[in-house]
C-alpha positions in Angstrom: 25.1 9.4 -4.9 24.3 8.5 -1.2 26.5 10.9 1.5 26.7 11.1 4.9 26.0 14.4 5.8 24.2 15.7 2.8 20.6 15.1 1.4 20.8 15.7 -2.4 17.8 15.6 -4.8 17.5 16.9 -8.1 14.4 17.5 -9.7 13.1 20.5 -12.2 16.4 21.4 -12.7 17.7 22.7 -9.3 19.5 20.7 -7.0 18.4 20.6 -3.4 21.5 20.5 -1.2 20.2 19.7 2.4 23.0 20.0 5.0 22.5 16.9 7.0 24.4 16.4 10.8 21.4 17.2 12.8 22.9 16.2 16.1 25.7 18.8 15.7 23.6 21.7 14.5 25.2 21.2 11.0 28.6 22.2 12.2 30.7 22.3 9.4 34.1 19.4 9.6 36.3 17.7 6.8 33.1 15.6 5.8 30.4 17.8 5.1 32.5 20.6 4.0 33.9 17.5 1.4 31.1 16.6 0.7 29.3 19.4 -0.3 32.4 20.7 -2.3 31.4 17.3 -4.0 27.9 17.5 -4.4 28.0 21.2 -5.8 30.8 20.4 -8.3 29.2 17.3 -9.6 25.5 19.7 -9.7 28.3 22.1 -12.0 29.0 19.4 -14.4 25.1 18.0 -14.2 23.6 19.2 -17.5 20.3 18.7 -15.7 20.7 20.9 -13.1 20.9 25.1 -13.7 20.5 26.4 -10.1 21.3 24.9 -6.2 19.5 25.7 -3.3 21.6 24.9 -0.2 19.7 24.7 3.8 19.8 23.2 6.7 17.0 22.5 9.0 14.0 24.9 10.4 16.3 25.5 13.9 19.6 25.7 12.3 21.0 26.2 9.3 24.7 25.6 10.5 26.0 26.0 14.0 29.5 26.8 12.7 32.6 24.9 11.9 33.3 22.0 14.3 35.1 23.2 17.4 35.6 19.0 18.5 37.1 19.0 15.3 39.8 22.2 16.0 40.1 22.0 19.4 43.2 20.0 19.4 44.8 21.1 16.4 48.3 23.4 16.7 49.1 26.4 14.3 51.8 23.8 12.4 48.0 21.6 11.6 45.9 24.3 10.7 48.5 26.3 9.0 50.0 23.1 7.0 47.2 21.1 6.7 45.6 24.2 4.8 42.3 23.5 7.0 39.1 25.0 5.0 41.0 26.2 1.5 40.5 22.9 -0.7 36.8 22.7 0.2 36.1 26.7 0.1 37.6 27.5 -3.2 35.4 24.4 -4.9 32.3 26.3 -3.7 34.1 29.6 -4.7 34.4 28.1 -8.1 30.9 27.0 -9.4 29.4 28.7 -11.7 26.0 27.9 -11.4 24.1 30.0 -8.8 24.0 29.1 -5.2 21.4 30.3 -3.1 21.4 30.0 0.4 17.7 29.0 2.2 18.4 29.7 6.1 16.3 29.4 9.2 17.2 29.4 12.5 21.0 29.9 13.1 23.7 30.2 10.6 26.9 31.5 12.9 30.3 31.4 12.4 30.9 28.9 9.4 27.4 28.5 8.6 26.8 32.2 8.1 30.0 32.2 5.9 28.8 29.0 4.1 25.8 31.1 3.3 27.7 34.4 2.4 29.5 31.6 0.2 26.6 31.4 -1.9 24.9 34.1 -4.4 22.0 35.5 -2.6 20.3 34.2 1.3 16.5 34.0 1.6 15.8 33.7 5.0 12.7 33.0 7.2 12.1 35.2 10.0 13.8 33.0 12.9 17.3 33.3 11.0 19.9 34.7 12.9 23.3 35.3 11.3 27.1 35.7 13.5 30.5 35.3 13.9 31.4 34.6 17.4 34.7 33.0 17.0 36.1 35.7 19.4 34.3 34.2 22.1 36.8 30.7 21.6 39.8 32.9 21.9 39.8 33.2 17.5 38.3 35.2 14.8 36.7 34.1 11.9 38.3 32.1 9.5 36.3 31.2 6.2 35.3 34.8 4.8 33.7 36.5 7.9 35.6 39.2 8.4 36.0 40.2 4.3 32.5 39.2 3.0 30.4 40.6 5.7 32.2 43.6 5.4 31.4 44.2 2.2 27.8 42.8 2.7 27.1 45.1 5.7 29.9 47.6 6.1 32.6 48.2 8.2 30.8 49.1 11.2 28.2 46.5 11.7 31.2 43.9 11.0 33.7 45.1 13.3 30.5 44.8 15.7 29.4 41.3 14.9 33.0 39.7 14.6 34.4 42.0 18.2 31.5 41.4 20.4 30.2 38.2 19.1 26.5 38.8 18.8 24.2 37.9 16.5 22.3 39.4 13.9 18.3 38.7 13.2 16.7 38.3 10.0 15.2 41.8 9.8 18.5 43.5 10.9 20.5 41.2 8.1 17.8 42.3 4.9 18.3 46.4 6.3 22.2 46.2 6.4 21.9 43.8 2.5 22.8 40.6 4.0 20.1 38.8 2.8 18.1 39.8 -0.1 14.5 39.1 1.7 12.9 37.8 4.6 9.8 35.2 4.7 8.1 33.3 7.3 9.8 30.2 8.3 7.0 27.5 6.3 7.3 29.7 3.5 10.9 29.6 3.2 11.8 26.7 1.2 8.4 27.8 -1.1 10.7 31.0 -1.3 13.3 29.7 -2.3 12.6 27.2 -4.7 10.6 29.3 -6.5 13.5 31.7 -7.1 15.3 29.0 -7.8 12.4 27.6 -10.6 12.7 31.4 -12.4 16.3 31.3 -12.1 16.0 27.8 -14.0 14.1 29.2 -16.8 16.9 31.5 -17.9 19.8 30.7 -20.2 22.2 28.8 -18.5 25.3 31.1 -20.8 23.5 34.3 -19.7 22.9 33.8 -16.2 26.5 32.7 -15.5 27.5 35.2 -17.1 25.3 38.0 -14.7 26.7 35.9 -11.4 30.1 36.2 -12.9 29.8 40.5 -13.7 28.4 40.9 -10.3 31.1 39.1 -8.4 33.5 40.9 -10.6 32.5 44.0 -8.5 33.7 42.8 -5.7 37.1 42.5 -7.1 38.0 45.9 -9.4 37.5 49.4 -9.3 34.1 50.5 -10.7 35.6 51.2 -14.3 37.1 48.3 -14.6 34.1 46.5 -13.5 31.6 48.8 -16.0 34.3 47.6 -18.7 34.1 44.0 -17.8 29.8 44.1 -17.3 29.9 45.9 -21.3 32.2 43.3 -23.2 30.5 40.4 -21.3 27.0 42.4 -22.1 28.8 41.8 -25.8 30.0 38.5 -26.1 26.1 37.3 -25.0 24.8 38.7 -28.6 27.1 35.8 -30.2 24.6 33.8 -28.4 21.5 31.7 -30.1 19.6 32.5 -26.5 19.9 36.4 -26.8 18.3 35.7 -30.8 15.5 33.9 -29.1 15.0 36.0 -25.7 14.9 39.1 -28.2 12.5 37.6 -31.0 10.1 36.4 -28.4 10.1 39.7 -26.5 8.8 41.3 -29.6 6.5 38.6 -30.6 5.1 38.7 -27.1 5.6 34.7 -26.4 7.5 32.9 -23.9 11.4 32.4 -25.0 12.8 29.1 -25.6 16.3 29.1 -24.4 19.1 26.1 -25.9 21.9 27.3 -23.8 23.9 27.7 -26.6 
């Protein structure tokens, strides 16, 4: 399917999602945030496809949400028009995993847009912020709960009070992104943790992305609780037969998602 501010391609089983509004600096309005909530559902229901890669460009990754597209709108728009939910809790909802390939800036949206996903690799001219206080707001998509539990409360009160931005080697020491390459390397990075991701079970690895973003959401017993029964429900699996049979015959497993 053709869209306007996406490039989409599919091929080895991961699903390239290229933000695509060069002109703005990928800033995020009603399109491209509809249209990637599009594109990453229909990569959900794509057999095909068992892991997405979502970036931007080598400057910019995303700018941010579209101030031309807010500037005019009243508390009574924002506040009934629901602005950002629809779109944000279709990425929330996939359950195949997302990561996020950033170079250059990601602020504001686009650094949430990439917390939005499952794990950032960036290259080495990445810079990450939420300077929304600087237009008289505050974030509005996730940046002041899930860099706070990325980074802490400290660093975040910093980056969403003062506005400043965070580079690549400052994000992977606070655990904002899980490593740093150089920038013509990144999308080598990426894919190829994308390629490994891609040989797994499709029922196992939804189920890992599932236990760890269940940490985020209950107290550590409850969370070892829900890791152990879905730990459990994996052995009714053919793919943990296979992944264990081929461990001990020293081959290669071939996973059926089933």
């Amino acid at each position: 399917m053709a869209y306007e501010t996406l490039i989409v391609d599919i091929e080895d089983h991961i699903a390239l999602v290229r933000l695509n509004r060069p002109d703005a600096m990928n800033a995020l309005n009603d399109v491209l945030l509809g249209e990637l909530a599009e594109a990453l559902t229909a990569a959900q229901k794509n057999d095909k496809v068992r892991c997405i890669v979502i970036t931007g460009q080598e400057k910019f990754f995303a700018a941010g949400a579209d101030i031309a597209m807010m500037a005019e709108k009243s508390f009574t728009d924002a506040f009934a028009g629901d602005m950002f939910t629809a779109e944000t809790e279709a990425i929330a909802r996939i359950r195949k995993p997302i990561i996020a390939a950033v170079s250059g800036y990601a602020l504001g949206g686009g650094c949430e847009l990439a917390m939005m996903c499952d794990f950032i690799i960036a290259s080495e001219t990445a810079k990450f912020g939420q300077p929304e206080i600087n237009l008289g707001v505050m974030a509005g998509l996730g940046g002041t709960q899930r860099l706070t539990r990325f980074v802490g409360k400290s660093k975040a009160m910093d980056m969403n009070l003062t506005g400043r931005f965070m580079d690549a080697a400052e994000a992977e020491r606070s655990g904002l992104v899980s490593r740093v390459v150089p920038v013509k390397k990144l999308m080598e990075e990426a894919m190829g943790a994308a390629g490994k991701i891609a040989e797994k079970s499709v029922i196992s690895v939804m189920a890992a992305k599932e236990a760890v973003n269940r940490a985020y959401e209950t107290p550590l017993s409850e969370g070892i609780l829900y890791e152990r029964r879905m730990f459990y429900a994996l052995f009714a699996t053919e793919d943990q037969k296979e992944g264990m049979t081929a461990f001990l015959e020293k081959r290669e497993p071939q996973f059926r998602d089933r």
